[in-house]
Each structure stands twice: as structure tokens, then as C-alpha cells.
DOTOR-892895 format. One line per field, with one value per residue (C-alpha): residue number from 0; residue in three letters; x, z negated, y negated. Coordinates in pm, 1 decimal, decimal comma, always signed. Example, Ala and Ser with C-alpha at 12.3 -4.5 7.8 and 13.67 -1.06 7.14 Angstrom:
seq <- [0 | 1]
type <- [ALA | SER]
px <- [+1230,0 | +1367,0]
pz <- [-780,0 | -714,0]
py <- [+450,0 | +106,0]
//
This chain:
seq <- [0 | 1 | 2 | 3 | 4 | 5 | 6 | 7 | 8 | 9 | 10 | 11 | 12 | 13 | 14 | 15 | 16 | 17 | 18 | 19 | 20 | 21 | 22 | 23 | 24 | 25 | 26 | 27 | 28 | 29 | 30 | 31 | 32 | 33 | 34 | 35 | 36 | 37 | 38 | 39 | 40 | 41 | 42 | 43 | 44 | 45 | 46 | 47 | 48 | 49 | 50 | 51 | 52 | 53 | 54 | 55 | 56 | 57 | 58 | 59 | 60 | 61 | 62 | 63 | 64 | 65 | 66 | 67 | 68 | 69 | 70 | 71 | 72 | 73 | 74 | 75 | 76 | 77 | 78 | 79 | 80 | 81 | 82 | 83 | 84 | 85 | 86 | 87 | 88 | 89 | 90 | 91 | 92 | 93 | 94 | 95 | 96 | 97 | 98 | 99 | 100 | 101 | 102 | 103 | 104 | 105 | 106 | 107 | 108 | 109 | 110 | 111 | 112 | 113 | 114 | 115 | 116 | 117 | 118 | 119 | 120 | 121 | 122 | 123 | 124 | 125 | 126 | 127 | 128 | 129 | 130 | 131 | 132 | 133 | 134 | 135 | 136 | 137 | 138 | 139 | 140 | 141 | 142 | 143 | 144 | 145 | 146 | 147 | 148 | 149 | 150 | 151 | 152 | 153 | 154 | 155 | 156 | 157 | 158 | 159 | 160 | 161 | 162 | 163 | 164 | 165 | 166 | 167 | 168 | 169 | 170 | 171 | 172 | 173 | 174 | 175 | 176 | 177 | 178 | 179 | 180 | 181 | 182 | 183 | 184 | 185 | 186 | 187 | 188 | 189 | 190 | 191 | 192 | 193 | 194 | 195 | 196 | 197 | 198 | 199 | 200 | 201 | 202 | 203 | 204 | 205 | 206 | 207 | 208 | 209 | 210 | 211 | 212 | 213 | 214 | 215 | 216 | 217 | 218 | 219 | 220 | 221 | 222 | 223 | 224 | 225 | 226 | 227 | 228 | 229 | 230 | 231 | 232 | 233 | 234 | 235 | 236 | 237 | 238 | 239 | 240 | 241 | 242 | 243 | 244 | 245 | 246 | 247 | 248 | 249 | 250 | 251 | 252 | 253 | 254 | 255 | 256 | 257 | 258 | 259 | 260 | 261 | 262 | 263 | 264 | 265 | 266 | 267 | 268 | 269 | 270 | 271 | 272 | 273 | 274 | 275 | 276 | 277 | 278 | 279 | 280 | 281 | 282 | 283 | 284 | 285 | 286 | 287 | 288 | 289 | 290 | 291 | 292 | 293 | 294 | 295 | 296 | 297 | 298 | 299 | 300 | 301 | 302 | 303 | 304 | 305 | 306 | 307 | 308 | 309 | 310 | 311 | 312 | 313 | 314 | 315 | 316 | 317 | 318 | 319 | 320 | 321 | 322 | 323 | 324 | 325 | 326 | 327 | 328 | 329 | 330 | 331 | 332 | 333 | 334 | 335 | 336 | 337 | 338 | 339 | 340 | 341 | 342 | 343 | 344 | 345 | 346 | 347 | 348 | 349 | 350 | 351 | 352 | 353 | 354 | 355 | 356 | 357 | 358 | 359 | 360 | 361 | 362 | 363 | 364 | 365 | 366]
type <- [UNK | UNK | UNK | UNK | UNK | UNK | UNK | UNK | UNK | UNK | UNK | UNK | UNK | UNK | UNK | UNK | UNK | UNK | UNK | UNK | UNK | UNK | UNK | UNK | UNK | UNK | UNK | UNK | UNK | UNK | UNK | UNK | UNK | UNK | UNK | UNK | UNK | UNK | UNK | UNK | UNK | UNK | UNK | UNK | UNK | UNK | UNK | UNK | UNK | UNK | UNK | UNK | UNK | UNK | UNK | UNK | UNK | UNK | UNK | UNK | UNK | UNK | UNK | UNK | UNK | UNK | UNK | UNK | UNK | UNK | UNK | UNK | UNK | UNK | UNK | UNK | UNK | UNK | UNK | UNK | UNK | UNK | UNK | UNK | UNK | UNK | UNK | UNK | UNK | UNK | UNK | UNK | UNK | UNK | UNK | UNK | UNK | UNK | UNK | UNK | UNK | UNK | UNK | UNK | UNK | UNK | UNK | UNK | UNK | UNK | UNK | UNK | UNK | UNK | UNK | UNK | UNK | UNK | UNK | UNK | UNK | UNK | UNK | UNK | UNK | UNK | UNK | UNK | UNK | UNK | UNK | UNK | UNK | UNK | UNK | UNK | UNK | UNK | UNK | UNK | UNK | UNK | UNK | UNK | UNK | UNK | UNK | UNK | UNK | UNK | UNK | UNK | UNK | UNK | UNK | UNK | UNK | UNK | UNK | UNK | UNK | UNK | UNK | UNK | UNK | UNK | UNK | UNK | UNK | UNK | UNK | UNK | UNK | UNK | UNK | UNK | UNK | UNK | UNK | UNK | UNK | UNK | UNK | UNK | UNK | UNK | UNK | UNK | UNK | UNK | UNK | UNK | UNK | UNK | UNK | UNK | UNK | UNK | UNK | UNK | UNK | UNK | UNK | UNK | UNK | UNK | UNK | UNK | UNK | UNK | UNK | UNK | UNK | UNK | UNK | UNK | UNK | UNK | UNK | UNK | UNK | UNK | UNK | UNK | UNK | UNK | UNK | UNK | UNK | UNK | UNK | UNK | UNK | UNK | UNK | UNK | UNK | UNK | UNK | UNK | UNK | UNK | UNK | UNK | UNK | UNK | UNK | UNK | UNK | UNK | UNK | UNK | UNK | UNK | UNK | UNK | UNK | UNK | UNK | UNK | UNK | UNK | UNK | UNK | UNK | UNK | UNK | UNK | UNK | UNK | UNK | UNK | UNK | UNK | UNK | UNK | UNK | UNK | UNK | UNK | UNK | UNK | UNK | UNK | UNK | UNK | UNK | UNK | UNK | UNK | UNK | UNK | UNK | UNK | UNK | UNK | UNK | UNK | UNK | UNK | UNK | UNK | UNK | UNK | UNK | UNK | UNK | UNK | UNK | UNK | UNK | UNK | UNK | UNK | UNK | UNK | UNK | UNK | UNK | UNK | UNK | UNK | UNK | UNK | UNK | UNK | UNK | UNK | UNK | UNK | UNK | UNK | UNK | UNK | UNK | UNK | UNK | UNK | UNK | UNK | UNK | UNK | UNK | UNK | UNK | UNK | UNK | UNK | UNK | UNK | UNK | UNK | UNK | UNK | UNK | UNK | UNK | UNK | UNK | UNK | UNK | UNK | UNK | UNK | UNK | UNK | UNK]
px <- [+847,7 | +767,2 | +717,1 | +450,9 | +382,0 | +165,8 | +40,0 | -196,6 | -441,3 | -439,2 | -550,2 | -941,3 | -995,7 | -1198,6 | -1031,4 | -1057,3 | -1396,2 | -1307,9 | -1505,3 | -1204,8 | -943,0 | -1131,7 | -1217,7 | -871,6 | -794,8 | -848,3 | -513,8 | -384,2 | -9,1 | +69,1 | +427,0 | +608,9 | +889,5 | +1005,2 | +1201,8 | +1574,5 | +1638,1 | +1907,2 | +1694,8 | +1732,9 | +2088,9 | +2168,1 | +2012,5 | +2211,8 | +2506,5 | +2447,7 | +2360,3 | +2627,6 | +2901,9 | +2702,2 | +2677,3 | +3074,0 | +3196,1 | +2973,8 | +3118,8 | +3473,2 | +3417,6 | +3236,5 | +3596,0 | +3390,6 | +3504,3 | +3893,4 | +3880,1 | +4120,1 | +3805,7 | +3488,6 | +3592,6 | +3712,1 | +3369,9 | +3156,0 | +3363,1 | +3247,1 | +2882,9 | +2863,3 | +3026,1 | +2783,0 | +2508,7 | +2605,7 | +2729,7 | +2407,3 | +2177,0 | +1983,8 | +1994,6 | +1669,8 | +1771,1 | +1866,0 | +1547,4 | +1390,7 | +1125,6 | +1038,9 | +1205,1 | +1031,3 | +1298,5 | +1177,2 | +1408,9 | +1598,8 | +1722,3 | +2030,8 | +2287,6 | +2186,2 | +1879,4 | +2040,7 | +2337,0 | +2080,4 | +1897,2 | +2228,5 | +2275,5 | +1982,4 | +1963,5 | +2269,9 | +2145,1 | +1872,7 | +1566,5 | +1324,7 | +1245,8 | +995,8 | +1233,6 | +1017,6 | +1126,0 | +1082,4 | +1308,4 | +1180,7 | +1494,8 | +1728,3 | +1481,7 | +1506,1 | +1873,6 | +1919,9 | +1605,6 | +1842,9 | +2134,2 | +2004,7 | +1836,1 | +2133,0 | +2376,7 | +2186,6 | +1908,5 | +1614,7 | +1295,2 | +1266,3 | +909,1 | +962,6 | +682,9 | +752,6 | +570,6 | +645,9 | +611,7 | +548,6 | +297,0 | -71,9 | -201,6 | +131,5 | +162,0 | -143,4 | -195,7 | +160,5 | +10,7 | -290,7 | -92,1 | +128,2 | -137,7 | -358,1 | -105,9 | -59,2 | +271,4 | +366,2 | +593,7 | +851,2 | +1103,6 | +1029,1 | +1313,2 | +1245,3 | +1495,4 | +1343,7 | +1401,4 | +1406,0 | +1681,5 | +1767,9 | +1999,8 | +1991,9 | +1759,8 | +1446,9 | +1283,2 | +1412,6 | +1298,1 | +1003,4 | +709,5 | +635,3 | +942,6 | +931,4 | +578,5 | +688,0 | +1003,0 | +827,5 | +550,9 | +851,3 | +1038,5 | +766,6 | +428,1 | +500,2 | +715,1 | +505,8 | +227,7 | +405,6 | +540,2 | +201,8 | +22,3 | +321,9 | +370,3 | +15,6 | +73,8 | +370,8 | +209,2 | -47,7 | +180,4 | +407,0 | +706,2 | +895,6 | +1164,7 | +1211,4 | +1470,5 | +1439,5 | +1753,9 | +1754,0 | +2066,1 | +2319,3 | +2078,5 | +1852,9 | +2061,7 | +2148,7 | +1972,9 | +2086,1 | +2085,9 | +2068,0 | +1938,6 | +1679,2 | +1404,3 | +1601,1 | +1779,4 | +1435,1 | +1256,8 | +1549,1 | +1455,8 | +1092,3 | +1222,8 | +1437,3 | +1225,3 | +1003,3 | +1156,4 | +1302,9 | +962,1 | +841,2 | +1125,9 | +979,6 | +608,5 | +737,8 | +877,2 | +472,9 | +639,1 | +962,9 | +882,2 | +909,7 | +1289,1 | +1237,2 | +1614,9 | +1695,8 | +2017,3 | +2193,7 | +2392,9 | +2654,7 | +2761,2 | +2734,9 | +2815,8 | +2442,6 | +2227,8 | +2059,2 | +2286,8 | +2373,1 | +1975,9 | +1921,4 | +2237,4 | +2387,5 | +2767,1 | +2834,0 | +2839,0 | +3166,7 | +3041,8 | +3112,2 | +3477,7 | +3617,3 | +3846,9 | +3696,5 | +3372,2 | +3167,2 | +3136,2 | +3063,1 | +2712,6 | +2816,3 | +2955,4 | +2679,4 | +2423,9 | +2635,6 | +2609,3 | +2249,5 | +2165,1 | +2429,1 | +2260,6 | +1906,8 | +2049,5 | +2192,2 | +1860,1 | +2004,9 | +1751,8 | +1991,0 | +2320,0 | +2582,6 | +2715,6 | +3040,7 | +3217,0 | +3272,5 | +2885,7 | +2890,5 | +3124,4 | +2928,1 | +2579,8 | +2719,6 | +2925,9 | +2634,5 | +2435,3 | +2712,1 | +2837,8 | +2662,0 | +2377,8 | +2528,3 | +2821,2 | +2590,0 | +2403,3 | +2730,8 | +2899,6 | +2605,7 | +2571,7 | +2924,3 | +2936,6 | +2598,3 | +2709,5 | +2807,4 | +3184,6 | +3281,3 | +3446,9 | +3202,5 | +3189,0 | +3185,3 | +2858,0 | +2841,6 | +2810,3 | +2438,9 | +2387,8 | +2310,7 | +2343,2 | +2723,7 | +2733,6 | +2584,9 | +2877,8 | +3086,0 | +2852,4 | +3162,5 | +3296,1]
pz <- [-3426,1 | -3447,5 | -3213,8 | -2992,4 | -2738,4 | -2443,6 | -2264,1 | -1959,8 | -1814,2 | -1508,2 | -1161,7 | -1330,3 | -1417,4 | -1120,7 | -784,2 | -610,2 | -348,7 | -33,6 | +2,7 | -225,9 | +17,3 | +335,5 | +274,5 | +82,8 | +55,4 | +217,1 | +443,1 | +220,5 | +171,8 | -52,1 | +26,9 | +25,5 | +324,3 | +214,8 | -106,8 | -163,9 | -303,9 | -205,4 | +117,2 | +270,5 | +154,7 | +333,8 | +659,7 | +620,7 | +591,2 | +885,9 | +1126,1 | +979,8 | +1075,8 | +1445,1 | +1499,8 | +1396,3 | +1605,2 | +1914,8 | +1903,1 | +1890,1 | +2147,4 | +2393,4 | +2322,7 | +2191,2 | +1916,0 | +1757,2 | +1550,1 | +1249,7 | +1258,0 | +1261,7 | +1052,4 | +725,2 | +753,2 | +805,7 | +509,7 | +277,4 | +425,5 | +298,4 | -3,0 | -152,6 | -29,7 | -231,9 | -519,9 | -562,2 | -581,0 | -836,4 | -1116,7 | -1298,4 | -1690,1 | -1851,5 | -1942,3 | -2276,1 | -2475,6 | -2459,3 | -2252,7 | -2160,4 | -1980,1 | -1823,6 | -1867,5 | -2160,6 | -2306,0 | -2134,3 | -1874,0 | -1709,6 | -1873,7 | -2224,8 | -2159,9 | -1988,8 | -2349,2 | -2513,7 | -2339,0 | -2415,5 | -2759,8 | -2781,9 | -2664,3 | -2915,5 | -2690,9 | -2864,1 | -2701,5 | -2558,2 | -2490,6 | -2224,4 | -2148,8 | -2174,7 | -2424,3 | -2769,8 | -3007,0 | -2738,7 | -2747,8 | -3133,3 | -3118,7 | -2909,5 | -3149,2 | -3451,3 | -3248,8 | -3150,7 | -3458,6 | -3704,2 | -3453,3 | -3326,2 | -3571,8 | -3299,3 | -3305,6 | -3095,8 | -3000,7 | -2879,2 | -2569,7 | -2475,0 | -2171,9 | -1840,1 | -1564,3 | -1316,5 | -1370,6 | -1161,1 | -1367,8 | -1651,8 | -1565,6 | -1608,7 | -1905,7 | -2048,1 | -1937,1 | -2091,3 | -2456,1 | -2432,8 | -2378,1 | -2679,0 | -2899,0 | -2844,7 | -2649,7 | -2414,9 | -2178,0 | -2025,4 | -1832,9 | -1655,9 | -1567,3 | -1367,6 | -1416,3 | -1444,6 | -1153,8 | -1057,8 | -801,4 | -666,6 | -444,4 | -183,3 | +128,2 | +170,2 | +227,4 | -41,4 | -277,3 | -497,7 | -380,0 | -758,3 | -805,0 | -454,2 | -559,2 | -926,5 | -818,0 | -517,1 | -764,4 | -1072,7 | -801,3 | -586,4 | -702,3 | -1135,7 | -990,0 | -774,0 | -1027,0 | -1274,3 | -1109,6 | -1021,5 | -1352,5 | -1570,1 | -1239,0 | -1247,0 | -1621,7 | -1542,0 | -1276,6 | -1504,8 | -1743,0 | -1477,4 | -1556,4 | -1610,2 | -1493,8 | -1295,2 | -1238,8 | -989,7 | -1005,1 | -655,3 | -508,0 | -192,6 | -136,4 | +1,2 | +280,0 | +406,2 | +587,1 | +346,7 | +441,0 | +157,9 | -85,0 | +194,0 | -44,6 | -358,4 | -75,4 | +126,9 | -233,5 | -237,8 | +94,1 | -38,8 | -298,4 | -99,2 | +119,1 | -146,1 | -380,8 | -88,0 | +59,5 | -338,6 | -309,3 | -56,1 | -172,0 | -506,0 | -373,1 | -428,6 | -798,4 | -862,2 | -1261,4 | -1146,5 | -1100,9 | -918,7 | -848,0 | -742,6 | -915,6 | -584,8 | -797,2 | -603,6 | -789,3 | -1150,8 | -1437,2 | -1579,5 | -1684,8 | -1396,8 | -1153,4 | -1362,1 | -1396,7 | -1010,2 | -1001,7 | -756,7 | -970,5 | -731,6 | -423,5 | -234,4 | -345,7 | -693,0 | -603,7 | -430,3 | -686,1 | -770,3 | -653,8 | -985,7 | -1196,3 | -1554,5 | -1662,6 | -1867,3 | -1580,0 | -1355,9 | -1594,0 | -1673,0 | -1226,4 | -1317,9 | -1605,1 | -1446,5 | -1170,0 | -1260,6 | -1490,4 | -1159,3 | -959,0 | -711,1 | -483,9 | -446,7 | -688,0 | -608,3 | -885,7 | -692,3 | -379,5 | -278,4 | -237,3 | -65,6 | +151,0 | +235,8 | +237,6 | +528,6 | +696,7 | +712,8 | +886,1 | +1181,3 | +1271,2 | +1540,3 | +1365,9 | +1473,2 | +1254,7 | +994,4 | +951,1 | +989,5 | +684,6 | +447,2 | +506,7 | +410,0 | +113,0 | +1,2 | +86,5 | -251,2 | -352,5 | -566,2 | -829,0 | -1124,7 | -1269,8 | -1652,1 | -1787,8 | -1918,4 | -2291,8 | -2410,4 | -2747,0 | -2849,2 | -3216,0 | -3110,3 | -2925,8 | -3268,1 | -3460,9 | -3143,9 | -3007,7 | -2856,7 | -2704,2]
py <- [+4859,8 | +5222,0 | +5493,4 | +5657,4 | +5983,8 | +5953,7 | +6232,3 | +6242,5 | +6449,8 | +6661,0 | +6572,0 | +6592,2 | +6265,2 | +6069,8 | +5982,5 | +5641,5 | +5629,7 | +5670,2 | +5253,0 | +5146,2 | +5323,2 | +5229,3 | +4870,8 | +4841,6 | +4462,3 | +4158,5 | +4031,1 | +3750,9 | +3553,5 | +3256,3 | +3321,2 | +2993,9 | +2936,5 | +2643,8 | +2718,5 | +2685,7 | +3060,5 | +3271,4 | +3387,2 | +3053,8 | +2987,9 | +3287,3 | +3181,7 | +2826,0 | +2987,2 | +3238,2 | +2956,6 | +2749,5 | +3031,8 | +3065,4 | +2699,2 | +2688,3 | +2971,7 | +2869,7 | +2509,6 | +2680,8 | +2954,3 | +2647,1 | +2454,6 | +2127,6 | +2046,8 | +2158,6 | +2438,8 | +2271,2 | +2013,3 | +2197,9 | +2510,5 | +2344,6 | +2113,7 | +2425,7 | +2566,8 | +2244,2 | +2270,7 | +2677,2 | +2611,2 | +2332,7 | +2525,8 | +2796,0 | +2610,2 | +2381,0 | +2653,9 | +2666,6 | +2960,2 | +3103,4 | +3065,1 | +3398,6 | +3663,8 | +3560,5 | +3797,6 | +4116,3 | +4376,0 | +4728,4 | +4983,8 | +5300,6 | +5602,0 | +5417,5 | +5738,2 | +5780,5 | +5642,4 | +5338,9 | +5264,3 | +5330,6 | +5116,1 | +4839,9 | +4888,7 | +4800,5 | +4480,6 | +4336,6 | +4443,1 | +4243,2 | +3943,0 | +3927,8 | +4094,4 | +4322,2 | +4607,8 | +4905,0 | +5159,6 | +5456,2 | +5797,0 | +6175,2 | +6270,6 | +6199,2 | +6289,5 | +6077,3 | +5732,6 | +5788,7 | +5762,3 | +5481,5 | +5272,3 | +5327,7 | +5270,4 | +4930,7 | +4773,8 | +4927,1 | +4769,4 | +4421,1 | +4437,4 | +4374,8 | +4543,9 | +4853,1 | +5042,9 | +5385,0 | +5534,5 | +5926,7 | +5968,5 | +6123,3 | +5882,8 | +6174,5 | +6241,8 | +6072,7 | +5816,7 | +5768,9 | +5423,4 | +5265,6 | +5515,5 | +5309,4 | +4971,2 | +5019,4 | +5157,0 | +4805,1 | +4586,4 | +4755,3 | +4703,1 | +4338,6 | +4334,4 | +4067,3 | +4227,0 | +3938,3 | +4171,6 | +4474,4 | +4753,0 | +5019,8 | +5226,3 | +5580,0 | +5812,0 | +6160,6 | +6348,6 | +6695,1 | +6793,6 | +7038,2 | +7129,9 | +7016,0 | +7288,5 | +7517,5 | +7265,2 | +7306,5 | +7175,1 | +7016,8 | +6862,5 | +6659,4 | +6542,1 | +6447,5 | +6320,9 | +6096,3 | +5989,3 | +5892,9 | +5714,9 | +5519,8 | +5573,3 | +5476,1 | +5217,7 | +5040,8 | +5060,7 | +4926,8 | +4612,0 | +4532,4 | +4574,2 | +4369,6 | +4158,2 | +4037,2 | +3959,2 | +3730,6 | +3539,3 | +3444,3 | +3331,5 | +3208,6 | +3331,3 | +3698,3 | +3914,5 | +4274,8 | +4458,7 | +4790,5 | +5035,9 | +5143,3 | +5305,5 | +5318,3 | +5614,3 | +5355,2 | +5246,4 | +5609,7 | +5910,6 | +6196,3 | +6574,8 | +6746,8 | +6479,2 | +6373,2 | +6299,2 | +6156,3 | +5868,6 | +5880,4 | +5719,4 | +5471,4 | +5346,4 | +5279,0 | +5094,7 | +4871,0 | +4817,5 | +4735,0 | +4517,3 | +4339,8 | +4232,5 | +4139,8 | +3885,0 | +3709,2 | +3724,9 | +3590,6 | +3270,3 | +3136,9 | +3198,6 | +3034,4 | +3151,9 | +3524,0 | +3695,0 | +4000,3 | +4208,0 | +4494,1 | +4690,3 | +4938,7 | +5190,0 | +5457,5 | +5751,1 | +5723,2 | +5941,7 | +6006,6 | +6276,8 | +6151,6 | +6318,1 | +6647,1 | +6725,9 | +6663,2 | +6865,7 | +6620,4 | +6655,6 | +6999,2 | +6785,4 | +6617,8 | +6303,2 | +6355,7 | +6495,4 | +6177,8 | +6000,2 | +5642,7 | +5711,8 | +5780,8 | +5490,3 | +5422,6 | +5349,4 | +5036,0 | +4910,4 | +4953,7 | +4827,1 | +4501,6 | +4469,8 | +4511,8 | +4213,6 | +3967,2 | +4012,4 | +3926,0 | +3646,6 | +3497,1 | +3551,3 | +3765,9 | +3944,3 | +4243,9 | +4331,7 | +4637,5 | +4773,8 | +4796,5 | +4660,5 | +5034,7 | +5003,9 | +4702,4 | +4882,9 | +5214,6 | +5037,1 | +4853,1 | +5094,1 | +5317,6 | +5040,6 | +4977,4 | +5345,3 | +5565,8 | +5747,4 | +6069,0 | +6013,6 | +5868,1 | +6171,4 | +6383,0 | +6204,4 | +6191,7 | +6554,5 | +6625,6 | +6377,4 | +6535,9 | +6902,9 | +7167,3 | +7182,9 | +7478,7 | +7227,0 | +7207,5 | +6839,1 | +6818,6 | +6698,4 | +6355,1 | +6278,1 | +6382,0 | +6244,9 | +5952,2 | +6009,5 | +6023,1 | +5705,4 | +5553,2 | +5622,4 | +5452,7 | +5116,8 | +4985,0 | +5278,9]
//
């Protein structure tokens, strides 16, 4: 595989009618309810635990009785249910140049996928191509192109499909941040950053989505974040983007159960030690101070294959997101707001960068 640069146009090219916006689409489902996925095996064991507790609390039936049956009932729902086979073919990743998506490009170069590796920075997808077919020899197919910009992704849709690929796994990984106030903030970068995050993702998932439906089978992966599942103060937008796609890939889930040949999970990464995070200059805040909280790349993107190899709807990278995702969901919102505005607030420390080369993680695959 070789290499190729996309650019697109400015906002010239021809808008949708206002007949297409107005008319939008007919109200349809072909969402399937009864389906034993991980949505259902949920519920079971939610109404098994209320069923067991009310039967307790009501003084029934003996605790010693009804607890270690409930206990076998949860357990061989859980164990029986069934797991999608691992993803086969080819995988494109957006923003496969560095941290997650370059370590998420390492994993499945090393389980034999061939790859469309997407992202801005040319010299940085060159390194990881050579890294990957010099280390795993698979083919790798290099795109530059900014997925910010109106009209990128069906511009990189239409650039796969012409050149004969048959995409089989989709990761969205590509995202834009920036800390700080919402109102100091550029007005370009919160429209770039909101079009990267939502717009190019959205877009995406439905033009390779509708491939894999036809074929009737696939796999996507969203990286969201713990962002999703918090108000922020001074990284209101970034977090605010993470709720969409939450929100988002959640509800895809459940229209996806008319296709039990179509994985769709969605990767909830905390604080990790990216470019990602120095560019949105997110490593000056609190957040990045607390000891333990920034986690390695690797280790989030191995959360982030196991878990679509297991079928999970959603996958933490950590249990210290587990954690926060749901502590943020039982406090007061007062004290919600309070804390992400002090864990999102500036720190005079100055965090150290995080490795930028590639060429030097070639000479070091294992590291």
C-alpha cells in the first residue's frame, strides 16, 4: 500500500436544499428487542438483584436460600453470552499518527490486519507505515487529511471506495481538545474541534456503517472519554463533544441489534499521556497533576480492542474511570460542577510532553 493527501475545499461547494433539511427522513426502526446482547443481560441481572433483595427485604424467602440462587442465575447469564468472533479484514483508524490511535494501529498490525492509517501529520503516518510492515509485515495505506474540516469525510469515503478498499473495522479515534474558558476560545477552533469530534464522526459511521450492513457484518470502535459523563468548566466544549458521542454510540447499539453481524463499541479513555492532551494544552490542568491519573496509551488502546473483541457496548480504559464516570452521576450537581472545575482548572506545574516521534518508537516496537 502506498500513500495519499486529501485536501478539501472551502465552505463554496453547494449546501444541502433547505427540501432535504425540511422533509429530512421518514420515522423508521428495525431495531430488534428481542436479542440476547449485553443490553438484555444487563436488564436480567438488574431485575434478578431487585427480585432478590425485594424477596429478602419482604422476609419470604431466607436470605442463605435466595441469594446464592440469584448468584447462579447472574452468573450463567453472563457466562452463556454469546461473543462476536474477533475483527477480521481491513482496519481504517482516524488520527493513527500518535497516542491512542498509533498504539490501536500497532495492535492490529500485530494481529495480521492491513491497514488505512488517517491523520494530519504526514511525516508521523509515514513512521508508523514503516513501523508496522518492517515490524508485522502487513500492508499499510497512508490518507493525510484533516477531518475538520466540512465535507473531509465523505471526501475520505469517497478516496477508499475509488480505490477498491473494503473497509471491515472502523475506529474513530481522531479528536480535537482545548482547555480553558469558553469564551476566550477561538471561535475556529470550537467549530473545527465540534465538527472533528461529532460531525466527521457521525459521517463516517454512517457511510462505512451502511457498507457493513450490506455485507452484514463489520466492526466500530468510537474513543469517547470520561469527558462524556461530566459537565466540565473549563474544557466545556472538548467534554460537551464527548457527551454527543456517548450518547451517540450508545443509541447505535441498540439500532444495531436488527444486525447481530455489526460490533459497534465505544472506548471511554480518562487522562492519557497523548499529543492529544499537550496540543489542547489540557497537561497545565490539576487533572494532569494527580498521581495515577494519566495512563499509558498502550494501555488504553489494549481496553479499546479487547473490548470490541468481547462485544462490549461500552469499555473503560480503567476502573479509576469506572469510578469517576459514576461518581459524577450520583453527587449533587453543585459539587459536580465544583470538582470538574477544579480538576480542569491551570496548575503552575508544567507536564513534560510525551514522546513525538515515531521514527524513535521504530527502533523500540516493544517499548
Amino acid at each position: 500500500m502506498s500513500q495519499a493527501r486529501l485536501t478539501v475545499e472551502e465552505h463554496t461547494e453547494k449546501q444541502p436544499s433547505h427540501k432535504a433539511i425540511d422533509l429530512g427522513n421518514q420515522a423508521k426502526s428495525k431495531t430488534a428487542w428481542l436479542v440476547f446482547d449485553d443490553i438484555n443481560v444487563d436488564l436480567l441481572t438488574f431485575f434478578t438483584c431487585v427480585t432478590t433483595l425485594s424477596s429478602i427485604a419482604l422476609g419470604k424467602t431466607p436470605w442463605k436460600l435466595v441469594i446464592p440462587a440469584a448468584a447462579v442465575g447472574i452468573f450463567l447469564f453472563r457466562s452463556v453470552f454469546p461473543r462476536p468472533k474477533p475483527p477480521q479484514g481491513l482496519v481504517l483508524i482516524t488520527g493513527a499518527s500518535s497516542g491512542i490511535g498509533a498504539e490501536l494501529t500497532y495492535i492490529f498490525a500485530s494481529k495480521g490486519h492491513d491497514l488505512i492509517l488517517v491523520g494530519r501529520a504526514e511525516d508521523q503516518l509515514a513512521a508508523v507505515k514503516k513501523n508496522v510492515e518492517d515490524k508485522y509485515h502487513v500492508n499499510a495505506y497512508t490518507i493525510a487529511s484533516d477531518l475538520s474540516l466540512p465535507g473531509s469525510a465523505k471526501q475520505l469515503y469517497d478516496h477508499v471506495k475509488n480505490k477498491g478498499y473494503i473497509v471491515n473495522v472502523l475506529v474513530n479515534n481522531a479528536g480535537l481538545g482545548g482547555a480553558g474558558d469558553t469564551l476566550d476560545q477561538p471561535i475556529e477552533l470550537v467549530e473545527r474541534m465540534t465538527h472533528l469530534n461529532c460531525i466527521s464522526l457521525v459521517q463516517l459511521t454512517q457511510l462505512f456503517g451502511a457498507d457493513m450492513i450490506q455485507r452484514g457484518n463489520g466492526w466500530l470502535l468510537h474513543t469517547s472519554s470520561v469527558g462524556g459523563w461530566m459537565a466540565s468548566p473549563h474544557q466545556n466544549i472538548y467534554h460537551a463533544t464527548k457527551h454527543f458521542v456517548r450518547a451517540f454510540s450508545e443509541a447505535l447499539s441498540v439500532e444495531l441489534r436488527a444486525y447481530p453481524g455489526i460490533v459497534n463499541t465505544q472506548l471511554m479513555p480518562g487522562p492519557t499521556d497523548t499529543q492529544f492532551f499537550t496540543r489542547g494544552h489540557a497537561e497545565h490542568t490539576i487533572a494532569f497533576a494527580t498521581e495515577g491519573s494519566v495512563q499509558d496509551a498502550k494501555e488504553v488502546a489494549w481496553a479499546g480492542y479487547n473490548g470490541l473483541v468481547a462485544g462490549k457496548r461500552m469499555v473503560a480504559s480503567s476502573w479509576g474511570v469506572v469510578f469517576t464516570a459514576v461518581l459524577f452521576q450520583l453527587i449533587p450537581r453543585s459539587l459536580h460542577l465544583s470538582l470538574a472545575a477544579f480538576f480542569n482548572s491551570p496548575r503552575n506545574k508544567t507536564a513534560k510532553p510525551p514522546g513525538k516521534d515515531q521514527w524513535q518508537r521504530g527502533r523500540n516496537l516493544e517499548a
